[in-house]
DOMIMI-244115 format. One line per field, with one value per residue: residue in one letter; x, y, z of N, C-alpha, C in turn. Coordinates in nm, 3 decimals. Example, Ala and Ser with C-alpha at 12.3 -4.5 7.8 and 13.67 -1.06 7.14 Angstrom:
residuo: c(a s)
nX: c(1.319 1.285)
nY: c(-0.569 -0.225)
nZ: c(0.780 0.708)
caX: c(1.230 1.367)
caY: c(-0.450 -0.106)
caZ: c(0.780 0.714)
cX: c(1.320 1.290)
cY: c(-0.330 0.003)
cZ: c(0.780 0.787)
REM end
This chain:
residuo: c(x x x x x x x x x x x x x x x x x x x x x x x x x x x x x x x x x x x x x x x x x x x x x x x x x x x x x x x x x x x x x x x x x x x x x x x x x x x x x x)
nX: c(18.213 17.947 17.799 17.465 17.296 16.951 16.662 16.335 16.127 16.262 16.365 16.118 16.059 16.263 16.193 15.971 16.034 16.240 16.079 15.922 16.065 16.202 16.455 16.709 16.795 16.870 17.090 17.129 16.924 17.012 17.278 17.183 17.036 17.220 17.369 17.156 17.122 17.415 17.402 17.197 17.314 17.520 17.391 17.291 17.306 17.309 17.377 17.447 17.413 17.261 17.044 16.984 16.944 16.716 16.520 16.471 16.295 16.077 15.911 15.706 15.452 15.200 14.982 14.762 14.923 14.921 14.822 14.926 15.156 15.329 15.312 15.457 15.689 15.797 15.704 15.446 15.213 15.388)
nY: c(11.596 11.537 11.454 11.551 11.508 11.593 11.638 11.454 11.628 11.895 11.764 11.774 12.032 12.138 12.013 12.156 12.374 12.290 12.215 12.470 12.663 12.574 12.379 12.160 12.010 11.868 12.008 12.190 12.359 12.410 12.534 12.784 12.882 12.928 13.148 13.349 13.377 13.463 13.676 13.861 13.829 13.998 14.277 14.255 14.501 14.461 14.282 13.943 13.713 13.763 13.843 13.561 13.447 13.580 13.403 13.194 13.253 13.281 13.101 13.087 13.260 13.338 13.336 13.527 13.689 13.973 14.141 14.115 14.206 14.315 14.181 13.986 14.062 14.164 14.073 13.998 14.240 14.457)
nZ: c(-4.107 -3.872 -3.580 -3.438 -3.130 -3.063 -2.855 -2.939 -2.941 -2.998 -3.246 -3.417 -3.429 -3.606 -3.794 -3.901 -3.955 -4.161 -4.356 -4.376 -4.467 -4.691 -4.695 -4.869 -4.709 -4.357 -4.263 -4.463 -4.346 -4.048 -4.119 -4.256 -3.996 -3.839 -3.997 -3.994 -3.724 -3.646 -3.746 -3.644 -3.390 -3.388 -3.441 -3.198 -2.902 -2.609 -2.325 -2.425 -2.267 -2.027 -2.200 -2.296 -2.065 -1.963 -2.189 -2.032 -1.884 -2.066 -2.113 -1.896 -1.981 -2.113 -2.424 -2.369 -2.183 -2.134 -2.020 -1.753 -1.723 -1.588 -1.355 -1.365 -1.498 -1.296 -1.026 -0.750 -0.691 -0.882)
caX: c(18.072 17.908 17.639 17.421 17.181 16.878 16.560 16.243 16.069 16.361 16.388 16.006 16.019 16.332 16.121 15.885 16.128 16.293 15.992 15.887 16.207 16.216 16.552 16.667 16.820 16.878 17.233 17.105 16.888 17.161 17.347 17.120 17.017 17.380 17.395 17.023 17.182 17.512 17.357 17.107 17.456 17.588 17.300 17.236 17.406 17.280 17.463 17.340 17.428 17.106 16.966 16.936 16.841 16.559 16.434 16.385 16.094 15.928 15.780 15.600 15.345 15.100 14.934 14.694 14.895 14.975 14.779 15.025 15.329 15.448 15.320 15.537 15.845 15.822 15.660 15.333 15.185 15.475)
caY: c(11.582 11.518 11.363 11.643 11.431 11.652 11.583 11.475 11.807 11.962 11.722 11.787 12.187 12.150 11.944 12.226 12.491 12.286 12.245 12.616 12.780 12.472 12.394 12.079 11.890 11.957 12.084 12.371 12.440 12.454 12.668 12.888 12.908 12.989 13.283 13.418 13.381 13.545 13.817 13.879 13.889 14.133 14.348 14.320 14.571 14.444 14.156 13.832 13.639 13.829 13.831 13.427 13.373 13.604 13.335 13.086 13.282 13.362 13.006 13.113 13.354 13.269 13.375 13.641 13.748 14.082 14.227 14.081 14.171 14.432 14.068 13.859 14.087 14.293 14.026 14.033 14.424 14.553)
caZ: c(-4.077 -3.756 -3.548 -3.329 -3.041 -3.019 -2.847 -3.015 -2.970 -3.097 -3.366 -3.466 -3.445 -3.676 -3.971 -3.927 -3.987 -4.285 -4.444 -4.398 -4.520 -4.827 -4.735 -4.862 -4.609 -4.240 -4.236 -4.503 -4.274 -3.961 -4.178 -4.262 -3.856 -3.811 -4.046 -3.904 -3.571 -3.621 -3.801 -3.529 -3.252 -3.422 -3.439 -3.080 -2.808 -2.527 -2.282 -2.458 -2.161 -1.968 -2.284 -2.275 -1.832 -1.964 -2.241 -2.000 -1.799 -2.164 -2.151 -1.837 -2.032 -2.202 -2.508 -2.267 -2.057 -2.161 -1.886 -1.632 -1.771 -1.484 -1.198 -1.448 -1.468 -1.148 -0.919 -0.754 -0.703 -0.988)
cX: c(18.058 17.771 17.591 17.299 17.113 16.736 16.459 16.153 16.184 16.381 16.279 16.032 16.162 16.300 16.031 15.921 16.167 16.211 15.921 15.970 16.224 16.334 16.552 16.762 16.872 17.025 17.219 17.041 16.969 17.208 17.268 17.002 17.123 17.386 17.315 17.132 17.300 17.477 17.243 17.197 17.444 17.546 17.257 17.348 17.428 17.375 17.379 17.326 17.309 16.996 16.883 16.901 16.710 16.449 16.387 16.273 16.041 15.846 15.651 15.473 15.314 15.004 14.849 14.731 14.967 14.932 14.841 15.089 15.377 15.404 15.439 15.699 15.860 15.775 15.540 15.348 15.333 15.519)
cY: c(11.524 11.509 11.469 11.580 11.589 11.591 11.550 11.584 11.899 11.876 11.805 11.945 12.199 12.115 12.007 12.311 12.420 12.296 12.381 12.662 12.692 12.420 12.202 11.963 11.970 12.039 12.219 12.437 12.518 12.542 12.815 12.983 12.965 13.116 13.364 13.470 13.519 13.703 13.956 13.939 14.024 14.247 14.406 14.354 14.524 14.342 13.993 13.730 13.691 13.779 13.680 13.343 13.462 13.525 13.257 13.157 13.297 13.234 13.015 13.214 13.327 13.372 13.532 13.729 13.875 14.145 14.180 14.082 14.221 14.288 13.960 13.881 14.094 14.165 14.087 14.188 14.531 14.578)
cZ: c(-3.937 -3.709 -3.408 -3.268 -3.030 -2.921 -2.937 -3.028 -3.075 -3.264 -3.462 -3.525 -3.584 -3.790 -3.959 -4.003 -4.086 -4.397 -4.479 -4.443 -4.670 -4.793 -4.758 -4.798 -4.433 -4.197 -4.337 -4.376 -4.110 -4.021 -4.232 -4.102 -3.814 -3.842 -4.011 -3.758 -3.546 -3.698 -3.679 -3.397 -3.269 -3.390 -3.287 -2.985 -2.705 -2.445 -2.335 -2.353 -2.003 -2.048 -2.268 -2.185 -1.895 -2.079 -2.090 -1.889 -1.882 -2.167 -2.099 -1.860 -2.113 -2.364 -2.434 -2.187 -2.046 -2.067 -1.773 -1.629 -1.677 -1.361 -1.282 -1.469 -1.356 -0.997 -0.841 -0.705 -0.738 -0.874)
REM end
């Protein structure tokens, strides 16, 4: 067994998720993030190592801003 430092955001969004899925303690739920996860790899073709530099621009869009997706990928005038 072992001790994983998260942040408090991260803590929080994780007692959201345990309580939404029922599980009942937080290492089910880890493990059952694990098996999601690796099931999900598998599945995908793509380079995940792209895959995961392109999360961190999804914070920058906002609920709206579907009409700006080609200034948001492409940079201003697509």
């Amino acid at each position: 067994m072992g001790v994983i430092r998260v942040s408090e955001e991260v803590h929080r969004e994780l007692e959201r998720l345990r309580r939404r899925v029922s599980a009942k303690s937080m290492s089910d739920l880890i493990a059952l993030l694990i098996e999601l996860s690796r099931d999900r790899l598998d599945r995908f073709k793509g380079n995940p190592e792209v895959f995961l530099k392109t999360l961190k621009h999804a914070g920058a869009a906002g609920e709206r801003d579907s009409e700006r997706i080609d200034e948001m990928l492409y940079g201003e005038g697509g």
